[in-house]
BALONU-587092 format. One line per field, with one value per atom (N, C-alpha, C): residue number from 1; atom name; x, y, z. Coordinates in Angstrom, 3 decimals. Example, Ala and Ser with C-alpha at 12.3 -4.5 7.8 and 13.67 -1.06 7.14 Angstrom:
num 1,1,1,2,2,2
atome N,CA,C,N,CA,C
east 13.190,12.300,13.200,12.850,13.670,12.900
north -5.690,-4.500,-3.300,-2.250,-1.060,0.030
up 7.800,7.800,7.800,7.080,7.140,7.870
end
This chain:
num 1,1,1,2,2,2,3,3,3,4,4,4,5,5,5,6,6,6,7,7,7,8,8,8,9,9,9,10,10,10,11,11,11,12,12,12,13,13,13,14,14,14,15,15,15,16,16,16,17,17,17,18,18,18,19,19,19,20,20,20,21,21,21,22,22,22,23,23,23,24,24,24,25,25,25,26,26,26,27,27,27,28,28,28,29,29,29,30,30,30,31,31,31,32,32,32,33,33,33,34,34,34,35,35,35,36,36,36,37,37,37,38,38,38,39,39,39,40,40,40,41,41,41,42,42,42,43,43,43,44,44,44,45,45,45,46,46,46,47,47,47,48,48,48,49,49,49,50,50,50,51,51,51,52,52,52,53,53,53,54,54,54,55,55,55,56,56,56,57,57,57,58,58,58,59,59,59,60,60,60,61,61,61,62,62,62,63,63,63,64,64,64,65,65,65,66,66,66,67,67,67,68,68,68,69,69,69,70,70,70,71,71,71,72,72,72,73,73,73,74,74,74,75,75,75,76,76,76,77,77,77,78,78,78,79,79,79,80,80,80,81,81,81,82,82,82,83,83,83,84,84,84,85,85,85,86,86,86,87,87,87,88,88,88,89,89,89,90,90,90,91,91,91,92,92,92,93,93,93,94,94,94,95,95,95,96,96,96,97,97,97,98,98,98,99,99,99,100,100,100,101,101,101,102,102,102,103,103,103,104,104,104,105,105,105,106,106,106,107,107,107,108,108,108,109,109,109,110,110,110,111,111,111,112,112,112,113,113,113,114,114,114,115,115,115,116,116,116,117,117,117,118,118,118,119,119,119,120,120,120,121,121,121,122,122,122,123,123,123,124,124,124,125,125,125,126,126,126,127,127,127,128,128,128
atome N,CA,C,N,CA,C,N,CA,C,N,CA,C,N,CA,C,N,CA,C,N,CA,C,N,CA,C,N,CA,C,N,CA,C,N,CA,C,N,CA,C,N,CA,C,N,CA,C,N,CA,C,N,CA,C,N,CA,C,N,CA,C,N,CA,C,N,CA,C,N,CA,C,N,CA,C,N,CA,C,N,CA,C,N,CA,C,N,CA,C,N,CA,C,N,CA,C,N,CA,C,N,CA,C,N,CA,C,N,CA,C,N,CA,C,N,CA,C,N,CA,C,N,CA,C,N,CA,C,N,CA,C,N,CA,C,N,CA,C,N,CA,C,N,CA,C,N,CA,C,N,CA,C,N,CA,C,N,CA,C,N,CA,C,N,CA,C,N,CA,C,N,CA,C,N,CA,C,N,CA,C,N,CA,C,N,CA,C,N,CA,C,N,CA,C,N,CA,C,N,CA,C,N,CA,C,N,CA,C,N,CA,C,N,CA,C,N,CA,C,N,CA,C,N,CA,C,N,CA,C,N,CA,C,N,CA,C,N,CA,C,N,CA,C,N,CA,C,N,CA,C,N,CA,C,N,CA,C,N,CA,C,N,CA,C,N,CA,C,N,CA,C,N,CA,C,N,CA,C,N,CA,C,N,CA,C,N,CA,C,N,CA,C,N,CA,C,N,CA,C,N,CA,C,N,CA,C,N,CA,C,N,CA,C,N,CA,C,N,CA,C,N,CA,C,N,CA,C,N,CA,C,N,CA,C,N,CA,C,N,CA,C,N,CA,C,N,CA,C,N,CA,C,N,CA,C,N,CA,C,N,CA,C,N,CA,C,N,CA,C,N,CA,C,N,CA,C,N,CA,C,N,CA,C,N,CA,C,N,CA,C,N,CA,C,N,CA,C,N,CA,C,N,CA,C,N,CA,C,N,CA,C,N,CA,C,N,CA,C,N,CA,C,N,CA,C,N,CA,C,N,CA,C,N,CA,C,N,CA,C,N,CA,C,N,CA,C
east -52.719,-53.738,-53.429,-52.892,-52.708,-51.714,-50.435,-49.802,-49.711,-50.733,-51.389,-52.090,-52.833,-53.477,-52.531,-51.094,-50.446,-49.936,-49.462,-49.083,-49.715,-50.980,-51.641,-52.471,-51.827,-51.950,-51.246,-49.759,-48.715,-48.188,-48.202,-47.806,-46.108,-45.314,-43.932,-44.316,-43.976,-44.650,-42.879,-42.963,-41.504,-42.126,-41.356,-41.600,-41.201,-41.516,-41.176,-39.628,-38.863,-37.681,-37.784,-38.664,-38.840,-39.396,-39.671,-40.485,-38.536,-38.112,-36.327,-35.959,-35.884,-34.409,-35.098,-36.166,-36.611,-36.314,-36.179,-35.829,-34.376,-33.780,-32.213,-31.690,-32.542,-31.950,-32.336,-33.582,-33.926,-32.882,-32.710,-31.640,-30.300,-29.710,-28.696,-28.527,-29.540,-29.933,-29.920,-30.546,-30.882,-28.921,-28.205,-26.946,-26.200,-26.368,-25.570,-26.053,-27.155,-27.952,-27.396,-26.898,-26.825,-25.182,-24.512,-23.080,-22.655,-23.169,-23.623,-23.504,-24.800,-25.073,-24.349,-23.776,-22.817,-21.088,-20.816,-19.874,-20.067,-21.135,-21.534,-21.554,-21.798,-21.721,-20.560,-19.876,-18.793,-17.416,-17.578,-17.282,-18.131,-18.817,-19.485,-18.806,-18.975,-18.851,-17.244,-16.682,-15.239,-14.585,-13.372,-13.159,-12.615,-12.964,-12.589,-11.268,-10.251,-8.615,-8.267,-7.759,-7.805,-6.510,-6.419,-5.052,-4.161,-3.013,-2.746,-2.714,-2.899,-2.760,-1.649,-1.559,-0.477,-1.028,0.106,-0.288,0.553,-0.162,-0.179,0.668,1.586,2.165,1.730,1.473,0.979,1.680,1.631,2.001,0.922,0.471,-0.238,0.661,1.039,1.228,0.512,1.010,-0.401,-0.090,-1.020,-1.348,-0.603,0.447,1.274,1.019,0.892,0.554,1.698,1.856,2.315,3.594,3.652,4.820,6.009,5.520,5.625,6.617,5.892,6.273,7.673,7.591,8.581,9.775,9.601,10.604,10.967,10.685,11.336,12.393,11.524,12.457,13.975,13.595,14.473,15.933,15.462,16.157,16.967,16.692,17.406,18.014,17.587,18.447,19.994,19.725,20.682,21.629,21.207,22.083,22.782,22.253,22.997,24.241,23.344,24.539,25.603,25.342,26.450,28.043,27.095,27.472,28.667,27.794,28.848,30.008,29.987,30.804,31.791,31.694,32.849,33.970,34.798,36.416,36.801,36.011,36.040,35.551,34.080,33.531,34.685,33.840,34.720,36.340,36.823,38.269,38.764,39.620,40.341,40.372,40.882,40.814,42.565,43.290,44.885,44.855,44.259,44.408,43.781,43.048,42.081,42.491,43.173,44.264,45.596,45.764,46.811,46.132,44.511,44.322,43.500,43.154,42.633,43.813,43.709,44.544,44.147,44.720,44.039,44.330,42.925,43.176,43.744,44.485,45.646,45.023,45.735,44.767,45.297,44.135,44.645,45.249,46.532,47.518,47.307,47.064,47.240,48.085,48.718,49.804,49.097,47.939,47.096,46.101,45.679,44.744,45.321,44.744,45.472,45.599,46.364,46.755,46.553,46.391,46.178,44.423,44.218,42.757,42.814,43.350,44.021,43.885,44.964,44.468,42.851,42.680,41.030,39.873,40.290,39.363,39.688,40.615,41.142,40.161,40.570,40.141,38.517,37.363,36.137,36.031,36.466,36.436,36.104,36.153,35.568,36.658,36.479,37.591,37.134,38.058,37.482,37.497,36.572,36.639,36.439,37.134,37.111,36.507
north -76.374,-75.956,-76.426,-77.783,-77.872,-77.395,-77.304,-76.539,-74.403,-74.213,-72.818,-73.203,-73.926,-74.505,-74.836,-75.632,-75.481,-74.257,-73.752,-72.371,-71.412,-71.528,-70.199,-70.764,-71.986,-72.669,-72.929,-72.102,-71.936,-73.475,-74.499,-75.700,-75.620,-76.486,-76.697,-77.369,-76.683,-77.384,-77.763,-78.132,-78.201,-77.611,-76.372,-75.525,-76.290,-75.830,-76.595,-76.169,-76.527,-76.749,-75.648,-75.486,-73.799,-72.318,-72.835,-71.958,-71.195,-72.054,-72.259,-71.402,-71.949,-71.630,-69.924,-69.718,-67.893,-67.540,-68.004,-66.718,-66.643,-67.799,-67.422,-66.742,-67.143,-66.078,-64.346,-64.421,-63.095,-62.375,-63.105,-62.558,-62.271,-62.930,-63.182,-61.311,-61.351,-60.324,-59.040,-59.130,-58.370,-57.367,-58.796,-58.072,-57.779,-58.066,-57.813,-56.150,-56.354,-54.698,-53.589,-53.958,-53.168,-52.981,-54.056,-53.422,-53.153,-53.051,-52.225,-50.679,-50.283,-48.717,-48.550,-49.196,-48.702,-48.037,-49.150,-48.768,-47.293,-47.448,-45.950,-44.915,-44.938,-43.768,-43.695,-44.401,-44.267,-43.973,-43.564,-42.975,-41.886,-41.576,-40.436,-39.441,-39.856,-38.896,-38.588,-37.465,-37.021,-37.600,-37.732,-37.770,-36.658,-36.878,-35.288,-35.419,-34.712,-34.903,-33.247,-33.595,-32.141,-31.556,-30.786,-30.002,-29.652,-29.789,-29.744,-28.819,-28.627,-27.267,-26.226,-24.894,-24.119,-22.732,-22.813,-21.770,-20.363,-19.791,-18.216,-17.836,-16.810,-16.298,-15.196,-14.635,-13.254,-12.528,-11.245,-10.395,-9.254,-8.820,-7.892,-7.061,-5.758,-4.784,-4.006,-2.969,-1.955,-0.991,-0.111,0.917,2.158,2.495,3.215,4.481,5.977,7.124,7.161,8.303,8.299,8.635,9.667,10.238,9.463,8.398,7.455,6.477,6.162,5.437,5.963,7.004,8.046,7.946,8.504,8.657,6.978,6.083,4.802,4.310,4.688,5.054,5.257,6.527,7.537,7.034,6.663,6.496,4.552,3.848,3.073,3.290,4.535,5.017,5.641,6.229,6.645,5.481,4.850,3.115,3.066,2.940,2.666,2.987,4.618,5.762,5.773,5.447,5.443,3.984,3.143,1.777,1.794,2.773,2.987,4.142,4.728,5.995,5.439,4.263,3.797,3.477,3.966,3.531,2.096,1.143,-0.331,-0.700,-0.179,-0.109,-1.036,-1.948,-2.379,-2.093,-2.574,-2.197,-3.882,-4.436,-6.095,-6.249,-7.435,-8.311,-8.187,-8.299,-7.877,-6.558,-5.513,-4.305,-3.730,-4.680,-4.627,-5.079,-5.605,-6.477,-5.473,-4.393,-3.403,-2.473,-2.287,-0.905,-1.205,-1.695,-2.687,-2.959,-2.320,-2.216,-3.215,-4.107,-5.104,-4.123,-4.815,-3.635,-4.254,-3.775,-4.242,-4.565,-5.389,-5.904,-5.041,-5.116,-4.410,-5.612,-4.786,-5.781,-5.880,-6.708,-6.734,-5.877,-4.629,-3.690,-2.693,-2.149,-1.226,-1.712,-2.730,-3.282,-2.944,-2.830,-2.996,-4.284,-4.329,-5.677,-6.161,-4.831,-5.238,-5.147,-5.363,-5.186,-3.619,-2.847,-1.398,-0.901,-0.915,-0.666,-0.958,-2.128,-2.005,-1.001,-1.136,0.205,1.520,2.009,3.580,3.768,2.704,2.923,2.896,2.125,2.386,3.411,4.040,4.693,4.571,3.055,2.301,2.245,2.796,2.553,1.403,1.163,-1.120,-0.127,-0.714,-0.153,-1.526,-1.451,-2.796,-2.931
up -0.108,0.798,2.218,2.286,3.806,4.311,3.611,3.651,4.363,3.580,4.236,5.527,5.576,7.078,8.227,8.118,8.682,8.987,8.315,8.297,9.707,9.411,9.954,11.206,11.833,12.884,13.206,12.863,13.617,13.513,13.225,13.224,12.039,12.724,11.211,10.085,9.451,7.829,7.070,6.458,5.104,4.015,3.691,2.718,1.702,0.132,-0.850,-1.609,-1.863,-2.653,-3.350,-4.241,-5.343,-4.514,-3.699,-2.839,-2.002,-1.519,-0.778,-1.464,-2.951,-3.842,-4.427,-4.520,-4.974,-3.647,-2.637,-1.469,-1.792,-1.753,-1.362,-2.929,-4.026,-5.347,-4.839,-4.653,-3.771,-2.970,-1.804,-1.073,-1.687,-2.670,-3.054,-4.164,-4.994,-5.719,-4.810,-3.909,-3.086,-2.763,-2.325,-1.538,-2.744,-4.067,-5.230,-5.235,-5.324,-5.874,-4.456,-3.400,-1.913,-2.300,-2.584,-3.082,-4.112,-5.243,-6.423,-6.109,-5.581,-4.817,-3.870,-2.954,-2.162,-2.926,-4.207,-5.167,-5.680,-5.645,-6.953,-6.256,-4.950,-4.093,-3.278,-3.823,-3.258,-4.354,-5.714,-6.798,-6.902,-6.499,-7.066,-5.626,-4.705,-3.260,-3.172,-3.614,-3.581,-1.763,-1.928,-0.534,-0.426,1.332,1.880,2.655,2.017,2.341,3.248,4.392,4.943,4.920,4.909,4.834,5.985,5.890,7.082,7.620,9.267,9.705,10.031,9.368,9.315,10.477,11.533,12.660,11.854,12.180,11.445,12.780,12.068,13.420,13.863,15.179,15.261,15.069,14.273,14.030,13.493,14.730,15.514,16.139,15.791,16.031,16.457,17.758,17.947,17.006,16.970,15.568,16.186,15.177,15.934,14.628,15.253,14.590,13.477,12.662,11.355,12.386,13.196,14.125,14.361,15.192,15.860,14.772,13.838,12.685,12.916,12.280,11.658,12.915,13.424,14.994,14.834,14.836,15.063,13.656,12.575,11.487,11.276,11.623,11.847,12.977,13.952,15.033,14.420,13.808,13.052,12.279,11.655,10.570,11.346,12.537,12.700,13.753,13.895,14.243,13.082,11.913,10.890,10.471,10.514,9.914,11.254,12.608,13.374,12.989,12.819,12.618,11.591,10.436,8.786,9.518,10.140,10.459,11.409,12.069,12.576,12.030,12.653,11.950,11.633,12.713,12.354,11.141,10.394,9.654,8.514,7.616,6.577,6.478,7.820,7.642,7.611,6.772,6.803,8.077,8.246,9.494,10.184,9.090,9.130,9.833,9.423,9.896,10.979,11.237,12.501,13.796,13.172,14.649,14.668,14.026,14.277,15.047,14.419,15.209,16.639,16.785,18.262,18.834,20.490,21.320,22.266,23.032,23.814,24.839,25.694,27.234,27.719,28.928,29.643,30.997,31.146,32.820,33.976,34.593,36.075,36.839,37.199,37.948,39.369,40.272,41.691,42.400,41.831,42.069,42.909,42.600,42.579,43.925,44.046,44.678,46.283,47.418,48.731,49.039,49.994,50.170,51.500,52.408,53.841,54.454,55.346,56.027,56.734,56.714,57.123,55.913,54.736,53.818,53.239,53.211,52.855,53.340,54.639,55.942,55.282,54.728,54.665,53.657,52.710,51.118,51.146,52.254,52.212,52.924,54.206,54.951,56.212,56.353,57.800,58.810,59.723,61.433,61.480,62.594,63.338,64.451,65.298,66.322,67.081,68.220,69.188,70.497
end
């Protein structure tokens, strides 16, 4: 009783020993039961693993008529068929170096050699 009288006259009292030891079992219970449920929801809640991100490439084409299609088709096809119809076409490598002519260089023979000559050949007079 004086105890409560202190109390509620705001005065320091010394709590009792049994009175101590049920709070701190309390509390103690208390943080067992808080990480308990924190365990369980934390087994129960899947984790969320993200995937990594893959950039799509564009390939957006504009919408090209059936014509159109066709004509582009067509016009590879005949790359092709030019490509196969060459004489180079699947010919060895031995024999390829027979029928391949190296071009021949233009010789400085041909070229003019003077500043007179150069004038004739554009068609420019010097005039002084």
């Amino acid at each position: 009783m004086i105890r409560l009288l202190m109390f509620l006259l705001g005065k320091d009292y010394e709590p009792c020993k049994s009175c101590q030891t049920l709070k701190d079992q309390l509390e103690l219970s208390n943080m067992e039961n808080q990480r308990l449920t924190d365990t369980l929801l934390n087994i129960l809640q899947p984790k969320i693993q993200e995937a990594p991100v893959h950039e799509i490439p564009n390939l957006k084409r504009p919408a090209l008529t059936f014509t159109r299609r066709r004509a582009e088709l067509e016009q590879q096809d005949k790359i092709k068929a030019a490509a196969m119809k060459s004489p180079l076409a699947a010919v060895p490598d031995d024999k390829l170096k027979n029928m391949v002519k190296p071009k021949e260089d233009t010789k400085l023979e041909n070229k003019p050699q003077t500043l007179e000559e150069l004038e004739e050949e554009l068609g420019v007079t010097s005039e002084q």
